[in-house]
N, C-alpha and C positions, 0 to 999 in steps of 0.2 A: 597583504594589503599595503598600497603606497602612501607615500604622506598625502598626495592629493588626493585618495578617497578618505581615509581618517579625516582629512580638511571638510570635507563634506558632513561627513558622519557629526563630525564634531556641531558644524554650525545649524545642521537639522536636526539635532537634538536640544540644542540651546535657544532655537527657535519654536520648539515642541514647549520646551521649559518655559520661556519668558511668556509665551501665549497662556501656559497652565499655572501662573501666578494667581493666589485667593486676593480674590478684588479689595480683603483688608489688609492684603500685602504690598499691596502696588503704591500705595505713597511712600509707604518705606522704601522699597526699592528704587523708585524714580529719584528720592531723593538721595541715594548712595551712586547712583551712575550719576548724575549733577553732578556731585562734590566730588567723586572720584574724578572726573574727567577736567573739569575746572581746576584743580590739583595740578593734576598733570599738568595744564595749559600754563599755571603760574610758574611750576618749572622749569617746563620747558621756556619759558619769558627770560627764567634768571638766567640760566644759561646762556640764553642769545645776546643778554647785555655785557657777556664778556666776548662777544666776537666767536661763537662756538661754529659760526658756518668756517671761517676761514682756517680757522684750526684743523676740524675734517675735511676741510680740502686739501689740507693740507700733507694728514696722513692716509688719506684716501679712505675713510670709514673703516677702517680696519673692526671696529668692534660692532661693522654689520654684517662681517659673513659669520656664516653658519646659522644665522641664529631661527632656524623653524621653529625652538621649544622657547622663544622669547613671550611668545604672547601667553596668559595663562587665560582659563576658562572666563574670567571676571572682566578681561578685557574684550574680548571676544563679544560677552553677552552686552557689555556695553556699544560695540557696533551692531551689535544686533537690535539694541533697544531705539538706537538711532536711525536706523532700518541704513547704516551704511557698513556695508559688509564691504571689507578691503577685499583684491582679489593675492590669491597668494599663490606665487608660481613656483613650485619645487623643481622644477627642471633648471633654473636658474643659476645652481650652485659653483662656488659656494656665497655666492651676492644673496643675502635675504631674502625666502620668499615674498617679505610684505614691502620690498623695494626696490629697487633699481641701481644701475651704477649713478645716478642722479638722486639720492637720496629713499628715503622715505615718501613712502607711497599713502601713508596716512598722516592727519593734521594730529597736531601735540596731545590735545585731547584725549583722542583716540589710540595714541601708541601704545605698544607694551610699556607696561612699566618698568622693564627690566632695563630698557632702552631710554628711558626717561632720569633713572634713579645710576645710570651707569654713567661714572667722570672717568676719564683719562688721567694720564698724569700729564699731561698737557692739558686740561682743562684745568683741573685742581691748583694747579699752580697762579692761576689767572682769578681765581676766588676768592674773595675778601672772605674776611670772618663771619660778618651778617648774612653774607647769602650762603656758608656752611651752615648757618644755623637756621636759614629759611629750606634748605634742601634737605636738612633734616629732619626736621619739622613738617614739612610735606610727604617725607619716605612714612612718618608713622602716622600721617594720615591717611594716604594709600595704604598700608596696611590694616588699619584700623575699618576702612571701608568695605575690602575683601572679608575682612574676618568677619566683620554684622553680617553684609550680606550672603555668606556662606551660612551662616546662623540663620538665617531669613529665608533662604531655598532647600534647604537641608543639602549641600553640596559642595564639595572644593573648590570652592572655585580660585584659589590661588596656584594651584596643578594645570601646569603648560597643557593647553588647548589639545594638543596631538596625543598627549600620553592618557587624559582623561577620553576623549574619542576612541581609542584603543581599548579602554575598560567599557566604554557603551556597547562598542562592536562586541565583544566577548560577551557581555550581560544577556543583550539580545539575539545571539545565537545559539546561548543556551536554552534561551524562553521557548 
């Protein structure tokens, strides 16, 4: 199976999931994909206040290839709950399926958090102390978010979208 069909598998199953949410579960969860996402977006904010576009222009995104196992389940279900499912091209390699030589293909929001929470040392250098300790303090509220809501679906959801879709594909062709 290719990562573009696991891609599949993946988001039709977490769209199976978020649809089979207990109706006294759904404010919990709408409010973990809020906070999660709004997270992210502050993040991503502190980052751009030190100039982080001209920096990856600079080394050319280097810490966006490879990265199909970036997004984990939690991110995933969070565009799913937004009903904006990023498209992601695997043939692309090694430029990110979920972007382009022009960037990222989804808003701050929505990005993996792997991609959100990852400094260079070229960016790190450029950080004052307060927003280390705002970007830290955000890493463990993304965390914090994944772990309730994994608690709340009975699910990993912090396991890279492709490797969990590869345990659904096995599950169900045992059934």
């Amino acid at each position: 199976m290719d990562d573009q069909q696991l891609w599949n598998i993946g988001i039709t199953h977490l769209q199976t999931l978020y649809c089979s949410v207990p109706r006294e579960a759904e404010p919990g969860l709408t409010a973990l994909v809020t906070r999660y996402s709004q997270t992210k977006a502050e993040l991503a904010a502190v980052i751009a206040e030190i100039d982080a576009a001209s920096v990856c222009r600079h080394c050319g995104g280097q810490c966006c290839l490879n990265g199909k196992y970036r997004i984990n389940v939690f991110d995933a279900l969070v565009c799913v709950a937004r009903q904006n499912i990023p498209s992601a091209l695997f043939a692309q390699k090694p430029v990110c399926p979920y972007g382009s030589r022009d960037g990222c293909s989804m808003e701050p929001g929505v990005r993996p958090a792997d991609c959100i929470l990852f400094i260079c040392d070229a960016l790190d250098e450029k950080l004052s102390p307060d927003s280390r300790m705002i970007l830290a303090a955000g890493e463990q509220e993304l965390r914090a978010c994944i772990e309730q809501a994994s608690l709340l679906l009975g699910e990993p959801l912090r396991t890279p979208l492709l490797l969990w879709a590869e345990k659904q594909s096995d599950i169900n062709s045992i059934a």
